[in-house]
N, CA and C of each residue as an Amber inpcrd file, in Angstrom:
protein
   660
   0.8340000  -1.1910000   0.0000000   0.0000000   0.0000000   0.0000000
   0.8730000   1.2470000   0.0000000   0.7110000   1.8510000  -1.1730000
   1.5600000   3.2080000  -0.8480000   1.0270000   4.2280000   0.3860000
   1.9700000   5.1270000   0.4260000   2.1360000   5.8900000   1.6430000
   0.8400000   7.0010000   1.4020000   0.1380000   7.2910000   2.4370000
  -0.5530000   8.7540000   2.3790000  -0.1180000  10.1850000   2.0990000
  -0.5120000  11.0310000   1.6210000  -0.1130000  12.4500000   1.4220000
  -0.6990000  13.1440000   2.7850000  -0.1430000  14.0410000   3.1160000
  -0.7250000  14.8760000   4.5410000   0.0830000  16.7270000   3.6880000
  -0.7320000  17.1850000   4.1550000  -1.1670000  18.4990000   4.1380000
   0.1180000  19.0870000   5.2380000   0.2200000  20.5750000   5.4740000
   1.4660000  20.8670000   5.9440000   0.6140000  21.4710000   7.3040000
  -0.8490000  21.7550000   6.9670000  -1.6730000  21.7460000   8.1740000
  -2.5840000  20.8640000   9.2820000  -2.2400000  19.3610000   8.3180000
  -2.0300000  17.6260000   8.8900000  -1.1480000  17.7010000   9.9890000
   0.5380000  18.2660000   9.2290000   1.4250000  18.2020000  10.3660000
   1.3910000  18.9140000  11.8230000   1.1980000  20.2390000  11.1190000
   0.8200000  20.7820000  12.5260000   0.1220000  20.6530000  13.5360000
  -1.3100000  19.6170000  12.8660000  -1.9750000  19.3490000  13.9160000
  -1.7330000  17.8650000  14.6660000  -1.2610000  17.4090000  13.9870000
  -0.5060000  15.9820000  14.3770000   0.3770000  16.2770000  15.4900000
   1.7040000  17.1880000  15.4660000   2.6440000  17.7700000  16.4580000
   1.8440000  18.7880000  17.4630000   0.7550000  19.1320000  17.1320000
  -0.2340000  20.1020000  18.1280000   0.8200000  21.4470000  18.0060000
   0.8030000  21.7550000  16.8710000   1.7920000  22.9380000  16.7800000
   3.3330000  22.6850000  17.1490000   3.9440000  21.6570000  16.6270000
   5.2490000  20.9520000  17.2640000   5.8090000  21.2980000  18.8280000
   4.4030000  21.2100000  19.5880000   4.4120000  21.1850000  20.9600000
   5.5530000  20.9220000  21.9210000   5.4220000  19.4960000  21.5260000
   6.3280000  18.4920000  22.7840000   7.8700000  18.1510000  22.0790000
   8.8310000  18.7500000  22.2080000  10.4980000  18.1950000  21.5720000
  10.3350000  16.9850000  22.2940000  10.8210000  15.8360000  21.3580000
  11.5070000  14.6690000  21.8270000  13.4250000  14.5810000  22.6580000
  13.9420000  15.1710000  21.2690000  15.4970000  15.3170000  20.9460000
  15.6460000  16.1770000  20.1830000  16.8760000  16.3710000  19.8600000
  17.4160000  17.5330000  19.3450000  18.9240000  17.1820000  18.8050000
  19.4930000  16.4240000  17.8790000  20.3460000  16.2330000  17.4800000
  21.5740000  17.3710000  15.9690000  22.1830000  16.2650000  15.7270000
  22.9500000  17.4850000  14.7850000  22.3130000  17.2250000  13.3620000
  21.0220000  16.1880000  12.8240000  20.5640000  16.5890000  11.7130000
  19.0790000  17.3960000  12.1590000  18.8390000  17.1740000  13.1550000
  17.3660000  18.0360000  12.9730000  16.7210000  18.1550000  14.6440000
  15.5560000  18.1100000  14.5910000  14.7240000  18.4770000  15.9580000
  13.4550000  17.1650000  15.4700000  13.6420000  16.4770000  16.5210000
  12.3730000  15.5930000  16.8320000  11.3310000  15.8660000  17.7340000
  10.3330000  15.8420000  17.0430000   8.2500000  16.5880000  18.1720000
   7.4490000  14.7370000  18.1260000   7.0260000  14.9210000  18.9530000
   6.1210000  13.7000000  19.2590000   4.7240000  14.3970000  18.5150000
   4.0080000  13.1390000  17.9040000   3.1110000  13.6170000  16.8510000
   1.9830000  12.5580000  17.3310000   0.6030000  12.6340000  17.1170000
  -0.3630000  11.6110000  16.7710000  -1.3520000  11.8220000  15.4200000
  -1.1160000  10.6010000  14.7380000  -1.7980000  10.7230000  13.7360000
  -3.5650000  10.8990000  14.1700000  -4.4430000  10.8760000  12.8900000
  -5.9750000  11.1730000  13.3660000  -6.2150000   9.6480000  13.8040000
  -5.6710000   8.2890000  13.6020000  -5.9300000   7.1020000  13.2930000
  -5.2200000   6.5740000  15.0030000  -4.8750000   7.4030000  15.6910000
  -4.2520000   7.6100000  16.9740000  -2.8650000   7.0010000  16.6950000
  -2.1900000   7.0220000  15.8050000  -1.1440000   6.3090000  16.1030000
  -0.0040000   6.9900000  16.2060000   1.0170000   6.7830000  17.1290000
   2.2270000   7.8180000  17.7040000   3.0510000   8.0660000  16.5000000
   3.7060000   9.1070000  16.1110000   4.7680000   9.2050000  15.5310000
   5.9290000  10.2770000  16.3410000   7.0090000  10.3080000  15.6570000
   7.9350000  11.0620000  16.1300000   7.8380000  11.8730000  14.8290000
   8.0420000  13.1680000  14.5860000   8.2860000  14.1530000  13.3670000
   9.6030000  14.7740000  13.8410000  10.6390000  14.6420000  12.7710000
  11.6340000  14.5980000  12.9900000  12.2090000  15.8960000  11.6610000
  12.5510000  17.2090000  11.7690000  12.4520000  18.3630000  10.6580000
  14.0130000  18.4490000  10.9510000  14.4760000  17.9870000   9.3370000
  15.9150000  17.6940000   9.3370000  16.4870000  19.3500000   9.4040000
  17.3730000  19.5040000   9.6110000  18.3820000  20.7840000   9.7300000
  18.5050000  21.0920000   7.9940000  18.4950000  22.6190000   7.4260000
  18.3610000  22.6820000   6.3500000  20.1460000  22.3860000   5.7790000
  19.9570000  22.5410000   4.2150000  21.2660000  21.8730000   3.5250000
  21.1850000  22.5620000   2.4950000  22.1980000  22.7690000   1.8600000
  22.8750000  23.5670000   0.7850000  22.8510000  22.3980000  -0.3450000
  22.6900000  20.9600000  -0.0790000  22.7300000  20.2920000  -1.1440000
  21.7600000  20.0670000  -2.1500000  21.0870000  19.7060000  -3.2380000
  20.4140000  19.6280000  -4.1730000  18.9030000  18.7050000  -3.7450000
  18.7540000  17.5640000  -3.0240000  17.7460000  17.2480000  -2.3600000
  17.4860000  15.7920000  -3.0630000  18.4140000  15.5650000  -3.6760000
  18.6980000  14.3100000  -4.8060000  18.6020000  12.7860000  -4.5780000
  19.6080000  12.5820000  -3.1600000  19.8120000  11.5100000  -2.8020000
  18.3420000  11.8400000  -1.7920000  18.0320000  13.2180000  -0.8300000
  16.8280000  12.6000000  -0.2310000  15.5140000  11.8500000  -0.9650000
  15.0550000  12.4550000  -2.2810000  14.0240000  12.2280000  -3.2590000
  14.3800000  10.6360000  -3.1550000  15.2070000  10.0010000  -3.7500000
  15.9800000   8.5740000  -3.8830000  15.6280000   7.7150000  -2.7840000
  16.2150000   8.3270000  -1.4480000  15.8500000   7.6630000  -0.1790000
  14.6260000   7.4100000  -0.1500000  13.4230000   8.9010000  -0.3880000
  12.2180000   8.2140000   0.2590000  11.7110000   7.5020000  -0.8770000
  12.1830000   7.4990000  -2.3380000  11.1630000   6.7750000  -3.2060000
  11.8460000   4.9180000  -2.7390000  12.9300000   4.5970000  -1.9090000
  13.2270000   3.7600000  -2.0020000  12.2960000   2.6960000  -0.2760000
  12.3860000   3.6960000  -0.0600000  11.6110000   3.4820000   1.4120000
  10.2950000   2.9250000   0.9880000   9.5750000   3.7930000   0.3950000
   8.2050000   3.6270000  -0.1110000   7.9340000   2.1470000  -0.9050000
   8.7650000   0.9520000  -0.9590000   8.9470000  -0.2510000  -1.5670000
   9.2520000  -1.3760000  -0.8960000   9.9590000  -0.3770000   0.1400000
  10.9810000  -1.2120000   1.5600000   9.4100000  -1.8760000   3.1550000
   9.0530000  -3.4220000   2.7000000   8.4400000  -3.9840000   3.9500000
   9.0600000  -4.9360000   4.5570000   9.4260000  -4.6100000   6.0750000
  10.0250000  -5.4780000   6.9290000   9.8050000  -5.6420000   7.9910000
   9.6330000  -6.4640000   8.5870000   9.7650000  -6.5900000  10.4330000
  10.4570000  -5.4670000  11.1410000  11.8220000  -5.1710000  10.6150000
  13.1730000  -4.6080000  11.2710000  13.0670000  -3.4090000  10.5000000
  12.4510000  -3.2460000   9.8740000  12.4120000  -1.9150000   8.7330000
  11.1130000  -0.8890000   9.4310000  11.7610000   0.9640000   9.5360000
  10.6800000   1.3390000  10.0810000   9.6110000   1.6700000   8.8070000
   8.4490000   1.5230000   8.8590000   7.0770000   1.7310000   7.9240000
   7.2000000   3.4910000   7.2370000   6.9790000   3.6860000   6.1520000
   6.9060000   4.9010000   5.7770000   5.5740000   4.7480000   5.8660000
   4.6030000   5.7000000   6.7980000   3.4490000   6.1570000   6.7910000
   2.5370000   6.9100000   5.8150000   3.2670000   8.0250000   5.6150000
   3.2040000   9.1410000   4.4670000   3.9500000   9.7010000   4.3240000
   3.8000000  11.0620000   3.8480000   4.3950000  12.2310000   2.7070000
   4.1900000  13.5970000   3.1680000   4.6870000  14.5850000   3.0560000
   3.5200000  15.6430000   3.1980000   4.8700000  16.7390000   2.4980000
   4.2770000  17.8010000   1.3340000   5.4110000  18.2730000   0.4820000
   4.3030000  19.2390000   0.0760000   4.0560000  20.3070000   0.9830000
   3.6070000  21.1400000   0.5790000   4.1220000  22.4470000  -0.2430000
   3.8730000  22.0070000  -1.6780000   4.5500000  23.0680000  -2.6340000
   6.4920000  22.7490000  -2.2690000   6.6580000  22.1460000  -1.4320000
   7.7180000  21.7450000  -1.1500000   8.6310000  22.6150000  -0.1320000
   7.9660000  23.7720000  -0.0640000   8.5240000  24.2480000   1.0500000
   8.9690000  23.4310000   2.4860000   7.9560000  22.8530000   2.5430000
   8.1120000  22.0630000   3.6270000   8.2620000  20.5210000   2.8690000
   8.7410000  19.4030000   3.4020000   8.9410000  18.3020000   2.7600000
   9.1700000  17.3370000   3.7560000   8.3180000  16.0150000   4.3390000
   8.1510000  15.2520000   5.8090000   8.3630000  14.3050000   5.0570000
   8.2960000  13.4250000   5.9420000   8.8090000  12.2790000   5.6650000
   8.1690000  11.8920000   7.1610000   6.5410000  10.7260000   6.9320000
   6.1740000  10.4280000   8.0160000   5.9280000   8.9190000   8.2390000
   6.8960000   8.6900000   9.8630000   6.9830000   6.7860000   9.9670000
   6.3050000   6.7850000  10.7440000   6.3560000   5.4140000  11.1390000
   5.5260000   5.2320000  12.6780000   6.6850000   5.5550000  13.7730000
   7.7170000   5.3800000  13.6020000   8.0810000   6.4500000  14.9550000
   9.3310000   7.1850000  14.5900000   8.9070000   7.5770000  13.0340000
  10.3110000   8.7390000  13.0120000   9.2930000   9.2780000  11.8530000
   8.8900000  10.7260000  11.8090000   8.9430000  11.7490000  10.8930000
   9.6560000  12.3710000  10.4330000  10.3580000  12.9830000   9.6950000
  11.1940000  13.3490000   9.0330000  10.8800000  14.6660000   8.1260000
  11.3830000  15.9400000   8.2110000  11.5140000  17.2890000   6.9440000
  12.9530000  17.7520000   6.8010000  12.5380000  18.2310000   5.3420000
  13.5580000  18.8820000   4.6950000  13.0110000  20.1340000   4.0310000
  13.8550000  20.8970000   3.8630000  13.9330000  21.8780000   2.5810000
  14.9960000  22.2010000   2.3490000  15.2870000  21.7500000   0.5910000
  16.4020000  21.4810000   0.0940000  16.0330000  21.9080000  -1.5980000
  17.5300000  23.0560000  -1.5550000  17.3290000  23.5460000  -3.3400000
  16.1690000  24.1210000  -3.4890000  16.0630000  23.4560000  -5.0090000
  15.0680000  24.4200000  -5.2510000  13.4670000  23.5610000  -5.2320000
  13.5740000  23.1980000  -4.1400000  12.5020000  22.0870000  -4.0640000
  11.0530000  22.9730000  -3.4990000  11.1460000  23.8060000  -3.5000000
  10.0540000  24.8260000  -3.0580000   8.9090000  25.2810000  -4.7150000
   9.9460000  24.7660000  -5.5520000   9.1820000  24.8580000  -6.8510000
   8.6910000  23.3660000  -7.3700000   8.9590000  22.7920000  -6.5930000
   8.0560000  21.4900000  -7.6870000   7.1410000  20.8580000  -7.1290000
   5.7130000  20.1900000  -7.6250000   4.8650000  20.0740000  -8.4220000
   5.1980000  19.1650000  -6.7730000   3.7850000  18.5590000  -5.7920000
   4.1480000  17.4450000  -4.9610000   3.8220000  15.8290000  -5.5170000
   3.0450000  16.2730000  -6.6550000   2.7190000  14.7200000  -7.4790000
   4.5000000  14.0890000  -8.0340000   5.3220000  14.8870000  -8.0030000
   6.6580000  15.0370000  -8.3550000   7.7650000  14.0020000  -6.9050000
   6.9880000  14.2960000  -6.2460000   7.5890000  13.3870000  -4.9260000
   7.3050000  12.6970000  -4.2240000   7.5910000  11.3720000  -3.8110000
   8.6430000  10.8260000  -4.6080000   8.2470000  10.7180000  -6.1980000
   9.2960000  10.4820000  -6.7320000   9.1710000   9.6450000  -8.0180000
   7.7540000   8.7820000  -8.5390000   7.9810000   7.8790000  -7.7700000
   7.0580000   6.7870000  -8.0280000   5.4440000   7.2010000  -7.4020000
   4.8490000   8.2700000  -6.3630000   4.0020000   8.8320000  -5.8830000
   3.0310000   8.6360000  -6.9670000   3.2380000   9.7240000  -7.7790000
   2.1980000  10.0850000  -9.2420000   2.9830000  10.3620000 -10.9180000
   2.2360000  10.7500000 -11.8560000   2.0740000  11.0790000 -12.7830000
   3.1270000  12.3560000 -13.2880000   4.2770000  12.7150000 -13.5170000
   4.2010000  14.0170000 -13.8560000   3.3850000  14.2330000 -15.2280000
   2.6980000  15.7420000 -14.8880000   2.1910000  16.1010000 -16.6460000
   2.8750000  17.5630000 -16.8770000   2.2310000  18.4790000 -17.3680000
   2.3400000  19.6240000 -18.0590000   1.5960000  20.3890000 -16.5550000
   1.0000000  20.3460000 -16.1500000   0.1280000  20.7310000 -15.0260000
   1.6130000  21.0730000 -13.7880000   2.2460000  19.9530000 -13.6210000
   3.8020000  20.2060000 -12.8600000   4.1390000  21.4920000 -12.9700000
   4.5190000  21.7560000 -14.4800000   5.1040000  23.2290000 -14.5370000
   4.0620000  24.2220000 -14.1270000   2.8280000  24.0550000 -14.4130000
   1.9130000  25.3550000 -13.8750000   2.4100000  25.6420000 -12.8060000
   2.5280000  24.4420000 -10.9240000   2.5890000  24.7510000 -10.0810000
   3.9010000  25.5890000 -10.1530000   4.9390000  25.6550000 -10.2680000
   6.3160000  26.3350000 -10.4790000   5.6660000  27.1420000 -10.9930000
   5.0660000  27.9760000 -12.1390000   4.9240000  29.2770000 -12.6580000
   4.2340000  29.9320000 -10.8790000   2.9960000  28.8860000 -10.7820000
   2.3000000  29.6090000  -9.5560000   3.0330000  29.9360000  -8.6380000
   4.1820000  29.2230000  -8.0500000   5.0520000  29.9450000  -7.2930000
   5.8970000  31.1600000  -7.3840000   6.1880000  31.1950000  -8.4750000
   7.1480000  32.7740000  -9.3390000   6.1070000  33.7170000  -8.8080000
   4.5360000  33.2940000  -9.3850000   3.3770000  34.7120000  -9.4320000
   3.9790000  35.0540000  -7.9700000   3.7660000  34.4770000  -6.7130000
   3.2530000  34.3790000  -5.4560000   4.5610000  35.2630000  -4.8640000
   5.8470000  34.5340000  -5.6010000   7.1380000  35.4490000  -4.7260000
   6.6800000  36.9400000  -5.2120000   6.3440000  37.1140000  -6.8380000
   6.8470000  38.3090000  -7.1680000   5.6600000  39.4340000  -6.1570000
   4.0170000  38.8210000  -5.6970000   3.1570000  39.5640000  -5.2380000
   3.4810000  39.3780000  -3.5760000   4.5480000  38.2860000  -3.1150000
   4.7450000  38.7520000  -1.5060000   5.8090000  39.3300000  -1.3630000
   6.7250000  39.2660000  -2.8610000   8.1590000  40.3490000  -2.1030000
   9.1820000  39.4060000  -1.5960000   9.0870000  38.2500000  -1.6480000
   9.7060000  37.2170000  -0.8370000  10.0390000  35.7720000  -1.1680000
  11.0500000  35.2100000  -0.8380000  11.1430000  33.8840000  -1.3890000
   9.7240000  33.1800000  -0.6090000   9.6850000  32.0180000  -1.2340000
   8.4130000  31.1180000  -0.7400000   8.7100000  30.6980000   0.7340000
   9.6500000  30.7090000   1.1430000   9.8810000  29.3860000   2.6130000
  10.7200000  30.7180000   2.8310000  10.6390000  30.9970000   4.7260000
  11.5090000  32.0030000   5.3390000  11.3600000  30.7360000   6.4340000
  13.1380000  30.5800000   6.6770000  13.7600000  29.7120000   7.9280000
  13.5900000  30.2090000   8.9620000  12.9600000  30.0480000   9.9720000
  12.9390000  30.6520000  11.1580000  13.3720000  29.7450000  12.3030000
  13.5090000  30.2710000  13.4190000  14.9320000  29.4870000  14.2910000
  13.6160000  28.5090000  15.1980000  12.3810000  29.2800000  15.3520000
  11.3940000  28.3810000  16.4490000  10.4660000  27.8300000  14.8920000
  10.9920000  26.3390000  15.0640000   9.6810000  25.2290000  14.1050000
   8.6880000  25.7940000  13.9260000   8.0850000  26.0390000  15.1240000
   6.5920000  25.8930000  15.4020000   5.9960000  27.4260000  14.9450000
   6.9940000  28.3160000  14.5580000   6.4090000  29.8910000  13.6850000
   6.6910000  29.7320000  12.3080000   6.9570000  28.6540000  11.6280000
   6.7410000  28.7790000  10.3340000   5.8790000  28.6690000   9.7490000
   5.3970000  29.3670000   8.5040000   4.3600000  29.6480000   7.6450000
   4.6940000  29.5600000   6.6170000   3.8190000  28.2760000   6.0280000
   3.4590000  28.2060000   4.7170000   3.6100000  29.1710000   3.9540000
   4.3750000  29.2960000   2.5990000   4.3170000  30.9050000   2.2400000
   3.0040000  31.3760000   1.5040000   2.5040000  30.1650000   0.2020000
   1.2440000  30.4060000  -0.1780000  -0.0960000  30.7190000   0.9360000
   0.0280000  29.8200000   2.0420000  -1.2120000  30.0370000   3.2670000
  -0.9550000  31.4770000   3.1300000   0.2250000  31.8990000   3.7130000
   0.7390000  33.1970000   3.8530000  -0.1110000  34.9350000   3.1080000
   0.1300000  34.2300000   1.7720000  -0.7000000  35.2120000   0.6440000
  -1.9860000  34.6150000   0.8250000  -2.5330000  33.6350000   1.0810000
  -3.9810000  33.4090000   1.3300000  -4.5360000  34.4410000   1.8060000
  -4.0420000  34.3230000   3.2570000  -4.1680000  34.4080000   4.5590000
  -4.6490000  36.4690000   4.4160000  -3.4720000  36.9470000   4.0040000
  -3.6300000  37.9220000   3.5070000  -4.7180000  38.9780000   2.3310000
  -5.4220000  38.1150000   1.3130000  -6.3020000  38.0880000   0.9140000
  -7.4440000  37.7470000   1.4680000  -7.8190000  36.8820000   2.5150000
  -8.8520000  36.4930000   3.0220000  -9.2930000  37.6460000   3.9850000
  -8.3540000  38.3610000   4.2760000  -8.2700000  39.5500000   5.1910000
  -8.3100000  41.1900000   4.5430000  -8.4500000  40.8210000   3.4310000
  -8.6310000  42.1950000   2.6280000  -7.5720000  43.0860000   2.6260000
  -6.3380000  42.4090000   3.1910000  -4.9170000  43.2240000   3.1890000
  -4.7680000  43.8590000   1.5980000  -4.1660000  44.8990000   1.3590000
  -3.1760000  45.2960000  -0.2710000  -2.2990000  44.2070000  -0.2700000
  -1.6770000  44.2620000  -1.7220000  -0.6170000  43.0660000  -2.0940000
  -0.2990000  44.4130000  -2.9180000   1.3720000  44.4800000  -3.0620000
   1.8940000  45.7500000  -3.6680000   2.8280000  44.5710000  -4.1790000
   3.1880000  45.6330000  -5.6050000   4.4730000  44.9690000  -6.0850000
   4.8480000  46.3510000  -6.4720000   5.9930000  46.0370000  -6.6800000
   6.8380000  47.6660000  -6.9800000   7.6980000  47.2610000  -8.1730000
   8.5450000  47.6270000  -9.1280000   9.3470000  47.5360000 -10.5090000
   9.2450000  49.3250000 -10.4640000  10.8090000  48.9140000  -9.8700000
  11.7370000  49.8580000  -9.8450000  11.3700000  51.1550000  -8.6970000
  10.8310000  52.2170000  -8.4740000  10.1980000  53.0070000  -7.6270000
   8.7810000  52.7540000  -7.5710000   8.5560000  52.4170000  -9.0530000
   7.3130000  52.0900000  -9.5260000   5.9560000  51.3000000  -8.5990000
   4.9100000  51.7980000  -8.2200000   4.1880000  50.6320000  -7.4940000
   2.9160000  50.3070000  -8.6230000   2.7880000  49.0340000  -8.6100000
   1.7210000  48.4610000  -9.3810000   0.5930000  48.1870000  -8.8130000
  -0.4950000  48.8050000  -9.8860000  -1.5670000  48.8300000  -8.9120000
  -1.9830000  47.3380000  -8.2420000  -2.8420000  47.7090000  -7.0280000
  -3.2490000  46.6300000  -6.3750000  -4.1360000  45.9630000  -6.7940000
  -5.0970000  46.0670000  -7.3300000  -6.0990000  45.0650000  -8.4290000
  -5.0770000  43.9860000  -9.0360000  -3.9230000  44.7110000  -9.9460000
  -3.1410000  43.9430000 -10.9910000  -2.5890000  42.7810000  -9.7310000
  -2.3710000  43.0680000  -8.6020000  -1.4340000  42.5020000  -7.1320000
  -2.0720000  41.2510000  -6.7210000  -3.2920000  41.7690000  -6.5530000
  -4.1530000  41.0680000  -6.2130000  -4.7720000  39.5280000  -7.5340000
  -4.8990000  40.0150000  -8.6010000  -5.3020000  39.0190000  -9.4380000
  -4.1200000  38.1140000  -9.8630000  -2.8480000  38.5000000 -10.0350000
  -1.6370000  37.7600000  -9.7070000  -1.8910000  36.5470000  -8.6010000
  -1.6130000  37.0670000  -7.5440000  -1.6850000  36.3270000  -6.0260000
  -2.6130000  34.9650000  -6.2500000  -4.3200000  35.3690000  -7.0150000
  -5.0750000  34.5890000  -6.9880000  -4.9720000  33.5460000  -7.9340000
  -4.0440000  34.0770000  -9.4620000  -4.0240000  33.4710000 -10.2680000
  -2.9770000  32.4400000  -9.6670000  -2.0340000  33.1040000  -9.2060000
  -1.1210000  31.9410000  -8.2720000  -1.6510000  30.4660000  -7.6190000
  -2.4790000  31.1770000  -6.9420000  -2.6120000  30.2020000  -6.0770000
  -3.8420000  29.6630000  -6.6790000  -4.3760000  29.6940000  -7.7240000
  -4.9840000  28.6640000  -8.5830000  -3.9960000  27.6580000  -9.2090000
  -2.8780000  28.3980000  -9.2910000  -1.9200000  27.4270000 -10.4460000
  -1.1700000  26.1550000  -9.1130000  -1.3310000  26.5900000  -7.9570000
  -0.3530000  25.6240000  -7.0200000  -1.5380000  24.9040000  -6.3970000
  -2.9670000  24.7410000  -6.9250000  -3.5760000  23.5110000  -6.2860000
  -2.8380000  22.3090000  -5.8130000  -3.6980000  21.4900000  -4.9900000
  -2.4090000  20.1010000  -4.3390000  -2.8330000  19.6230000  -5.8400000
  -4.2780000  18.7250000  -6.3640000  -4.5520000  18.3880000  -7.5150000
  -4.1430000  18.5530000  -8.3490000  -3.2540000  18.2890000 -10.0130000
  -3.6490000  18.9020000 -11.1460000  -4.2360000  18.8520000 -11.5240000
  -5.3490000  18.5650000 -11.4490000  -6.6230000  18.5580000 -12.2630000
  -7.3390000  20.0080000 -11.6400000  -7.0320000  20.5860000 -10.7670000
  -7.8680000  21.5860000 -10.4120000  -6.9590000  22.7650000 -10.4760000
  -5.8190000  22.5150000 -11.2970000  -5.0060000  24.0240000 -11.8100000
  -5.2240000  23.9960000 -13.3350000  -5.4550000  25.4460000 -13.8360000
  -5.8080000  25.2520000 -14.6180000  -4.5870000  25.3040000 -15.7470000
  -4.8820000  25.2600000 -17.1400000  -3.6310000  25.2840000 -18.3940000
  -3.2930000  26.3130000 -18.1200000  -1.3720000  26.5970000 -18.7970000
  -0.5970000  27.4050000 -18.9440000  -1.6100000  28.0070000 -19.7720000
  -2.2900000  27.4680000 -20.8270000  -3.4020000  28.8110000 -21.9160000
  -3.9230000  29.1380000 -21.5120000  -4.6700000  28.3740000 -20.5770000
  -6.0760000  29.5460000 -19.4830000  -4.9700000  30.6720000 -18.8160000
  -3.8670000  30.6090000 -18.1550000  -3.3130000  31.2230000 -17.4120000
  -2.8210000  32.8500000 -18.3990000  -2.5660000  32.5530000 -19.1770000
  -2.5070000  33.3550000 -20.3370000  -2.9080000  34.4070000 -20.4840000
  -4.8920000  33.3610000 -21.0710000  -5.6680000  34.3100000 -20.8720000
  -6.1100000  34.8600000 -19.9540000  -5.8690000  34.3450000 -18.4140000
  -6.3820000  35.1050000 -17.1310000  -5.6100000  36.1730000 -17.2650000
  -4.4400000  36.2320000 -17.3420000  -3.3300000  37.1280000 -17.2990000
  -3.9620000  38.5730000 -18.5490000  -4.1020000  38.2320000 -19.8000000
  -4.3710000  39.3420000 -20.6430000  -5.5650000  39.9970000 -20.6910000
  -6.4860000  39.5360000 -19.8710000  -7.7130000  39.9980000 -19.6070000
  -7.5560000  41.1470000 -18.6080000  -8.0890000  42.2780000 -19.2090000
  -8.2560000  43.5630000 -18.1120000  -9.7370000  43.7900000 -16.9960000
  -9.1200000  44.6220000 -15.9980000 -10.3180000  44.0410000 -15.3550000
 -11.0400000  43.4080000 -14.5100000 -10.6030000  42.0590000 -14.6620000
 -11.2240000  40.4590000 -14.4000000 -11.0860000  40.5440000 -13.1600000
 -12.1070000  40.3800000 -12.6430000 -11.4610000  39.9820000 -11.4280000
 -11.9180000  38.2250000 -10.8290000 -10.7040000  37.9380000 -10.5300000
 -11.0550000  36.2730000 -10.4690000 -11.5010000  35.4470000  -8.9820000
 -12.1550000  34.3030000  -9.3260000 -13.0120000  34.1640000  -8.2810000
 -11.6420000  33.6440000  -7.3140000 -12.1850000  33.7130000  -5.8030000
 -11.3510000  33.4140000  -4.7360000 -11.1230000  31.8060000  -4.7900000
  -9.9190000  31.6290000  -4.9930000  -9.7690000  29.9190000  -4.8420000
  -9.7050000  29.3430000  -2.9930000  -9.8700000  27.8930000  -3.2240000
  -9.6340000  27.2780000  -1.9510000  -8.1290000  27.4730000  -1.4980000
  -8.0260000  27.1580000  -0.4620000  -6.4970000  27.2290000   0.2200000
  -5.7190000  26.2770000  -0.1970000  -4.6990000  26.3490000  -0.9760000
  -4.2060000  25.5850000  -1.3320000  -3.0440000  24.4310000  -0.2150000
């Protein structure tokens, strides 16, 4: 049986906001977790790395094949937009963020998970929209686990609240309508689904249409 996908707001509620530290070693910080199915895990959010994220992708698609007595169970997944990236056992969880793994597609991880299509690259464009309307890379490292934010929730979060979204080019500020339909078109393009982002051509035409204003998507 392959592994489950979990949401990056699964994890949090699993760790109860990465509440309780287990340990604290030199690759990462371990939180005691319960799944909804009550079952214990440890979530274990590796220390970040300068390396490419290559051999981790490898590891977990190899795990995901691996059944043994002596072998720990890969539970699930959880790779939201990839900012965040778990790795969940029955008693070791596991994250990373590594490279440029904040841009790809989560049907993309592991390997063997899903399908890549053409829909992959949408999510990567949707991330470009999202930096250029928050000003910011997607994932900001922060030293306490338990204050990180999703960066897309982030621009949600902000729209749901009727905040401005400014972009500026050069002194220049762009109006906030244009800010705003960006943001949304974004975060249409980074659905978890591909089937519910739409074509690089729709995106196009969302884009050359004046005006428009587009309907509010779900949280991605």
């Amino acid at each position: 049986m392959k592994p489950s996908k979990y949401s990056y707001a699964d994890i949090k509620r699993t760790t109860n906001q990465f509440k309780e530290k287990l340990a604290q070693g030199a690759y990462g910080t371990m939180f005691k977790g319960k799944l909804s199915s009550e079952l214990l895990v440890a979530v274990k959010i590796l220390n970040n790395s300068n390396e490419n994220g290559e051999d981790y992708i490898n590891e977990v698609g190899t795990m995901c094949q691996v059944h043994h007595v002596n072998a720990i169970r890969l539970v699930g997944v959880c790779a939201d937009g990839f900012t965040n990236t778990y790795q969940m056992h029955r008693r070791n969880m596991m994250t990373t963020a590594r490279g440029t793994m904040g841009y790809i597609a989560p049907e993309i991880f592991p390997r063997n998970f899903s399908n890549v299509s053409y829909k992959s690259e949408v999510y990567s464009f949707g991330i470009l929209l999202l930096e250029m309307v928050g000003g910011r890379k997607n994932f900001k490292v922060m030293e306490d686990a338990s204050s990180q934010v999703y960066f897309p929730e982030w621009i949600y979060n902000l729209l749901k609240q009727g905040n401005d979204l400014r972009i500026y080019i050069g002194d220049d500020e762009v109006d906030v309508t244009i800010a705003r339909k960006l943001a949304i078109l974004g975060l249409w393009c980074i659905q978890w689904h591909p089937i519910d982002r739409p074509s690089m051509e729709v995106v196009v035409q969302m884009l050359e249409r004046e005006g428009e204003n587009l309907a509010m998507n779900p949280n991605p």
